[in-house]
C-alpha positions as CSV (number, residue, x, y, z in Angstrom):
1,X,-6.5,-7.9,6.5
2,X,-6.0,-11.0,4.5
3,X,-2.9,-12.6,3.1
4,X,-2.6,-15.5,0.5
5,X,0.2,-17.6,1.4
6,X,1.9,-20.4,-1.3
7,X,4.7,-20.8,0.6
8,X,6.5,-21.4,3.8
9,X,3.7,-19.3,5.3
10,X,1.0,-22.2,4.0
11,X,2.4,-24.4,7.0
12,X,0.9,-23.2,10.5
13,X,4.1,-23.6,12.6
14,X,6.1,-21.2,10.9
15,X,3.2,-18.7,10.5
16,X,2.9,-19.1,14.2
17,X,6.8,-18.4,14.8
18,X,7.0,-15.3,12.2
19,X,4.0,-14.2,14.5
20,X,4.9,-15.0,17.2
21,X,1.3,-15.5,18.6
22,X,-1.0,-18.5,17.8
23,X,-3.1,-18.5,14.9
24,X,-7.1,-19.7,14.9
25,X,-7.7,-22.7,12.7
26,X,-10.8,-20.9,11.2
27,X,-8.6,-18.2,10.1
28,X,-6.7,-20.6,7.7
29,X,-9.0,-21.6,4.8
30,X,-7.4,-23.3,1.7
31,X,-7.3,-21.2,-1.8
32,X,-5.8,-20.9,-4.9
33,X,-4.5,-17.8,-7.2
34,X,-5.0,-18.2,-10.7
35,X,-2.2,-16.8,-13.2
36,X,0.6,-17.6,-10.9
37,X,2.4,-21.0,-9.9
38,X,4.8,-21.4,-6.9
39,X,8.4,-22.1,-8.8
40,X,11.4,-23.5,-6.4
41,X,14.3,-20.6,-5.9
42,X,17.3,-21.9,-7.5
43,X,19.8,-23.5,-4.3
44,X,17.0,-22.4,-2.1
45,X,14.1,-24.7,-0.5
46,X,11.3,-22.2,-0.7
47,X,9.5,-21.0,-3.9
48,X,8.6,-17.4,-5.8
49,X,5.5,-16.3,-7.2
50,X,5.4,-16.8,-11.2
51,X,3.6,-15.2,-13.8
52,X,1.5,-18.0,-15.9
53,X,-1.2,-17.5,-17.8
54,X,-3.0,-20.8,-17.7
55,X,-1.7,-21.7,-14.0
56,X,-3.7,-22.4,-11.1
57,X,-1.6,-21.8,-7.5
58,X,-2.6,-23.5,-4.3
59,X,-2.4,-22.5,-1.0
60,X,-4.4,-20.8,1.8
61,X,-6.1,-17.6,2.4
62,X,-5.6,-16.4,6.2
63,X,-7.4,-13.1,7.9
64,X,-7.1,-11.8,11.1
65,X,-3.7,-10.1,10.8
66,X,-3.1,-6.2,12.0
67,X,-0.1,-3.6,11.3
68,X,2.2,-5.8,13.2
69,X,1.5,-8.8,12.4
70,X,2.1,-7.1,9.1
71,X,5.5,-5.9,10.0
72,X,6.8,-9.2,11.1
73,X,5.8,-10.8,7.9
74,X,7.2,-8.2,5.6
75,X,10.4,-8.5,7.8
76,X,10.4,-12.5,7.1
77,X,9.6,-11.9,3.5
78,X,13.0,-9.8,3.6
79,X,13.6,-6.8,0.9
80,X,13.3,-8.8,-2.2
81,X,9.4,-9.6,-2.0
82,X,6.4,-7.2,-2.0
83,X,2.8,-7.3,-1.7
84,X,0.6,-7.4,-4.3
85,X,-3.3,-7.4,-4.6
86,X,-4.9,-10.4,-6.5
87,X,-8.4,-12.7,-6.6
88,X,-7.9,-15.8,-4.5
89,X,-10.7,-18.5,-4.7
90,X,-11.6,-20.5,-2.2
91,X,-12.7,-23.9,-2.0
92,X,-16.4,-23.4,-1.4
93,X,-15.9,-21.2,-5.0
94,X,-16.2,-17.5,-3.4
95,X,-13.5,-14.9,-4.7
96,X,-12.0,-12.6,-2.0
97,X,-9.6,-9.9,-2.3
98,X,-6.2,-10.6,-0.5
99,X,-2.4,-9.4,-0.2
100,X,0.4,-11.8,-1.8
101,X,4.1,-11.5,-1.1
102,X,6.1,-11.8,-5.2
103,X,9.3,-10.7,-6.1
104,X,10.1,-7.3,-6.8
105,X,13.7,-8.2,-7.9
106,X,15.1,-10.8,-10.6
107,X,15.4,-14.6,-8.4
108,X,16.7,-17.2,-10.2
109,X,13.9,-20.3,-10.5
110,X,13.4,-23.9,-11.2
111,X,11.1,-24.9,-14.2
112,X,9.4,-27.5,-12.2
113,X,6.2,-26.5,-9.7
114,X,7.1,-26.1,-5.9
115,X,5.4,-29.1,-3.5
116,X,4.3,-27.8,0.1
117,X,4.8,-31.6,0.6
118,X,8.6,-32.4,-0.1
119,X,9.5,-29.1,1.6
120,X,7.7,-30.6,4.9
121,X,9.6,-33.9,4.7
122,X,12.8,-32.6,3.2
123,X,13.3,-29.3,4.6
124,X,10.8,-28.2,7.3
125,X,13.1,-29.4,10.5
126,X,16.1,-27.2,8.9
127,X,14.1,-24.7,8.1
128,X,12.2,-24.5,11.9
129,X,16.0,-24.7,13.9
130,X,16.8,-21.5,11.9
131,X,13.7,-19.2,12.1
132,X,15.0,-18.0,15.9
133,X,18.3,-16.4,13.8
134,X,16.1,-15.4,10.8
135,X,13.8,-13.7,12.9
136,X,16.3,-11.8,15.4
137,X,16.1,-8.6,13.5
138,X,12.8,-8.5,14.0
139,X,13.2,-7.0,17.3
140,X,11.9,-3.2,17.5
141,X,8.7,-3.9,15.4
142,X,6.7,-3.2,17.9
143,X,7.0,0.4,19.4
144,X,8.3,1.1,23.6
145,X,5.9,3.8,23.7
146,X,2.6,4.8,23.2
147,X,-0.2,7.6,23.4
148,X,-0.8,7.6,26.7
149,X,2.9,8.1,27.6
150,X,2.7,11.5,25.8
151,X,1.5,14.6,28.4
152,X,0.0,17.2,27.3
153,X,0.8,20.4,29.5
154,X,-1.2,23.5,27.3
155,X,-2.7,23.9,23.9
156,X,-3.0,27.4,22.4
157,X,-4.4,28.5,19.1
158,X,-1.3,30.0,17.4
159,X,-3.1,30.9,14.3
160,X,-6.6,30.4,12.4
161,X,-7.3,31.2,8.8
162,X,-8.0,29.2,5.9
163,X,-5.6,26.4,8.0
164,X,-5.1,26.4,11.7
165,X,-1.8,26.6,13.7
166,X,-1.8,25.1,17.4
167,X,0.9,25.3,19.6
168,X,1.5,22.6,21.8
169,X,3.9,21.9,25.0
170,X,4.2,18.1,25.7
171,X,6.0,16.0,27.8
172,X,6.9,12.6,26.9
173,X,8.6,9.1,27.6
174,X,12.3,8.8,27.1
175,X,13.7,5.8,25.7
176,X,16.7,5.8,28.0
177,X,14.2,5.8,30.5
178,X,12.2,8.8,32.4
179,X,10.2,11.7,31.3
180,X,11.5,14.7,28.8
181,X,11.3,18.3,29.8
182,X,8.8,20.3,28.1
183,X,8.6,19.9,24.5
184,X,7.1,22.8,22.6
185,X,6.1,22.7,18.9
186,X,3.9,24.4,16.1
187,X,1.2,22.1,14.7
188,X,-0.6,22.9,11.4
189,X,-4.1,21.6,11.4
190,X,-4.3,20.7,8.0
191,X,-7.0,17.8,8.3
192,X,-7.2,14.3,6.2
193,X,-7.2,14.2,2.7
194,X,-7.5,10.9,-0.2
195,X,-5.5,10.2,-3.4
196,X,-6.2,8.3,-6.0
197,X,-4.7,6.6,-8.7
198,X,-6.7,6.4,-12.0
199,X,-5.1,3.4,-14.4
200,X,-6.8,1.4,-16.9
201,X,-5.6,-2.2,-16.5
202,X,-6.6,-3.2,-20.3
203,X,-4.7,0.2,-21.8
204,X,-2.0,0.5,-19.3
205,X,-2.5,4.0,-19.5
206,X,-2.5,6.3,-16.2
207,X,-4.5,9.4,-15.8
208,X,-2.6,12.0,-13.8
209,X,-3.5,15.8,-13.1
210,X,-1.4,18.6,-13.8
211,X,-2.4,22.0,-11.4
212,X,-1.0,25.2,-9.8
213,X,0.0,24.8,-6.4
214,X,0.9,27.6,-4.3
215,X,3.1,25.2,-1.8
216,X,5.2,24.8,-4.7
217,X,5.9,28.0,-6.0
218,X,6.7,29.6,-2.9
219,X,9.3,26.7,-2.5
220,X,10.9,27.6,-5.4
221,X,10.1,24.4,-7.3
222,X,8.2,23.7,-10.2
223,X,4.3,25.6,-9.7
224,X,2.4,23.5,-11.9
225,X,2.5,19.8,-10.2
226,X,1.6,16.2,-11.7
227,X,-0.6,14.3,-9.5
228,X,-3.1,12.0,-8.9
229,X,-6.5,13.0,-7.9
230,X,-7.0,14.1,-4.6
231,X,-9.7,16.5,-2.2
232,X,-10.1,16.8,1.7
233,X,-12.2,14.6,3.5
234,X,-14.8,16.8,5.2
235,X,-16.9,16.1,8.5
236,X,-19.2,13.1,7.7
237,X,-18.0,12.2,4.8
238,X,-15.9,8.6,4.5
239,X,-12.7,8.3,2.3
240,X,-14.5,6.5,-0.5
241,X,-17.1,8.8,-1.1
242,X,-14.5,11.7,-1.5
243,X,-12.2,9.9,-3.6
244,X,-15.1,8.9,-6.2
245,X,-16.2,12.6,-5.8
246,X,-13.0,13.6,-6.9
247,X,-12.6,11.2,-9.5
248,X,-15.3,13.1,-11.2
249,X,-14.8,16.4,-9.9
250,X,-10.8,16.2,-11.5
251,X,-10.6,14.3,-13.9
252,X,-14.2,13.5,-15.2
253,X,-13.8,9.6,-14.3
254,X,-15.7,7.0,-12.6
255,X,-14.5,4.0,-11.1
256,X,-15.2,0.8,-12.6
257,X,-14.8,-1.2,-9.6
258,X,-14.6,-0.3,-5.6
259,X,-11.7,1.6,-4.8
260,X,-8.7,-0.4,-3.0
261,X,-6.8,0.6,-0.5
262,X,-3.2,1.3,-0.7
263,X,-1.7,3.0,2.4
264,X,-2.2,5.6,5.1
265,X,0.5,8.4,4.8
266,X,1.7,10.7,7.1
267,X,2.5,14.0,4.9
268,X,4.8,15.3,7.4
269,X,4.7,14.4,10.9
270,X,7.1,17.0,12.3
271,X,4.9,19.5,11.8
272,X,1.3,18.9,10.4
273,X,-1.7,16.7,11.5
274,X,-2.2,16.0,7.8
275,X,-2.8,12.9,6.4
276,X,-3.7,10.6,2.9
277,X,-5.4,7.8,2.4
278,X,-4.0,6.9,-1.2
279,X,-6.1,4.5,-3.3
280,X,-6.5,2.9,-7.0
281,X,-9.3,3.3,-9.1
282,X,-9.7,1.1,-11.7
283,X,-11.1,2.8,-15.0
284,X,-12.0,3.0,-18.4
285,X,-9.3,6.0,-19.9
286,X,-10.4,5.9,-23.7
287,X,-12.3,9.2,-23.1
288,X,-10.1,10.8,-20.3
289,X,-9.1,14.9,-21.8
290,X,-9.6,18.5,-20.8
291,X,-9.5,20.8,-17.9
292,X,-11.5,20.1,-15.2
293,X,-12.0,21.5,-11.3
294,X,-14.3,23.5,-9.7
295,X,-14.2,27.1,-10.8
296,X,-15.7,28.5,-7.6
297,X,-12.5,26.3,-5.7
298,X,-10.1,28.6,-8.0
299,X,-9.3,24.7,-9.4
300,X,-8.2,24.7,-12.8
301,X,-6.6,21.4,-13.5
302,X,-5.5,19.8,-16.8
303,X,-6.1,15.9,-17.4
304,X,-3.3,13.7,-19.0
305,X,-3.5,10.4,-20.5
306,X,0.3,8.5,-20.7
307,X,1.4,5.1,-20.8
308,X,2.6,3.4,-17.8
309,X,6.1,3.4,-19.6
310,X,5.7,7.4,-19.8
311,X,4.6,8.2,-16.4
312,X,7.4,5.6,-15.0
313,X,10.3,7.5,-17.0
314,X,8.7,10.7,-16.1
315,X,9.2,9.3,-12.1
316,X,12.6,8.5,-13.3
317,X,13.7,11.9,-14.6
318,X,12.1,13.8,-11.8
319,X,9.1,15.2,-13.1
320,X,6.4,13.7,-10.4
321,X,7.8,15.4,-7.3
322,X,4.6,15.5,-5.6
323,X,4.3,12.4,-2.9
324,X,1.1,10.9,-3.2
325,X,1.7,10.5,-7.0
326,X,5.6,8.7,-6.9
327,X,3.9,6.6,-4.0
328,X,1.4,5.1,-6.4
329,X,3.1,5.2,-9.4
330,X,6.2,2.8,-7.6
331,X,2.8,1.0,-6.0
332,X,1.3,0.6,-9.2
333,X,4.7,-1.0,-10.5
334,X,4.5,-3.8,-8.4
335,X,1.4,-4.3,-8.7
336,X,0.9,-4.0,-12.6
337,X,0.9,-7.0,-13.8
338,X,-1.5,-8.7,-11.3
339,X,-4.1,-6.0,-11.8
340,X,-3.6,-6.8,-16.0
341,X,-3.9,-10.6,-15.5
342,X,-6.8,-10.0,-13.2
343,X,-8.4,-7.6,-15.8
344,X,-7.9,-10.3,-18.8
345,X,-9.0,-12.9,-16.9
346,X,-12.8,-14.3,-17.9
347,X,-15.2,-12.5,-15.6
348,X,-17.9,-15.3,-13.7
């Protein structure tokens, strides 16, 4: 996992306090973000992310970062900022993919460009005597427990049609301390499945699926879902592979690019093994129409073209109920106008 920092983060100290481990100097490697330049908060010492067409943005690019190290910087980023994906180049001229923490709400900001610099001579010592309180919440990122304090007791088959019911009796850790009587729960087997988002950058048009689902009817809700495209990841195969099978399979599309991650979902953890590995797919959607599926899958799925704007008011009025689809549509939200800039921008 990579980040691109233009901020605070570019100075190793405070990276090393958010952290709270030490950080390899051959992990830090000095990069810049084109489109965007670092703009000073307005009464604040540190600087937002901004939009500029013509603007080159220094700062570093740093791997070597896992799901907590993740955490912590998301919790020092605090609830106003996001992660978007963009092209950082680095100095020896290679383009990488990395993450990049913007603003997902308005901030007020200075005119004049943000300087790494000043902040270290003006600001840094302030700055550094207030991380410990800044960083007190932070406490509880990482989790008491683990696997192996989890016992399983018995396993028994409950059920095994077209899915699978297991019933399990576990004991487990307490957090007050000591070990839990015997747990029993139903587990539906349901396996691992991708999603993916089809959007054309240059049209700002999303392709979403309409389709039956059975889940849904018996529910009581609304039978005929929107979606993205999605399929079950079957023995062998990787997540890749089946989303660019279902690409075609659904909706008649190919990628135009690799497909990038986005997250790892549990569907419903309570209850099912099931996960979804939701991605975007960049693509051309001048030609995307008609009903597609497999016929000998019973899939009979229709393929619609809408704006951006459409498919965002359609979240907003409740028409997208289905999960995968409102997780990408609010992912491609804040991440829309870096994957436009990056689609305009001159190709090497």
């Amino acid at each position: 996992m990579r980040f691109f920092f233009y901020g605070t983060l570019r100075d190793a100290n405070v990276l090393e306090v958010v952290l709270g481990r030490p950080v390899r100097a051959g992990d830090i490697r000095p990069a810049s973000v084109r489109g965007f330049r670092a703009a000073k908060v307005v009464d604040n010492t540190y600087p937002i992310a901004v939009q500029v067409p013509d603007a080159v943005m220094p700062g570093v690019v740093v791997s070597g970062f896992d799901a907590t190290d993740e955490e912590r910087l998301n919790h020092y980023e605090g609830s106003d900022y996001g992660v978007t994906h963009v092209t950082a180049e680095l100095a020896n001229g290679r383009r990488v993919d990395v993450s990049m923490f913007v603003p997902v709400a308005d901030i007020a900001h200075e005119e004049n460009e943000w300087s790494l610099d000043d902040w270290t001579r003006d600001s840094k010592a302030s700055w550094m005597a207030l991380m410990p309180a800044r960083l007190q919440d932070s406490q509880g990122l990482e989790p008491p427990m683990a696997r192996t304090d989890v016992t399983v007791e018995q396993v028994d088959n409950a059920y095994k049609g077209h899915f699978r019911i297991d019933r399990y009796r576990v004991r487990h850790k307490l957090f007050a301390g000591g070990i839990s009587e015997p747990v029993q729960r139903e587990v539906l087997e349901r396996g691992q499945a991708v999603a993916v988002l089809p959007y054309d950058p240059v049209r700002d048009e999303v392709v979403l699926i309409r389709q039956f689902r059975i889940g849904a009817f018996a529910g009581r809700g609304e039978p005929w879902m929107l979606e993205v495209v999605a399929g079950i990841i079957d023995e062998g195969e990787t997540s890749e592979a089946v989303g660019i099978r279902e690409l075609q399979e659904e909706a008649n599309l190919a990628p135009l690019g690799p497909l990038r991650h986005i997250v790892t979902c549990h569907v419903s953890p309570g209850g099912t093994t099931e996960t979804f590995e939701l991605y975007f797919a960049p693509v051309d959607a001048t030609d995307a129409a008609g009903i597609h599926g497999l016929p000998e899958e019973g899939e009979d799925i229709q393929v619609l073209v809408w704006s951006f704007d459409r498919a965002w008011r359609a979240l907003g009025e409740g028409l997208i109920t289905a999960s995968p689809a409102i997780i990408a549509l609010q992912w491609l939200a804040l991440n829309r106008p870096a994957l436009r800039a990056e689609a305009a921008a001159p190709q090497p």
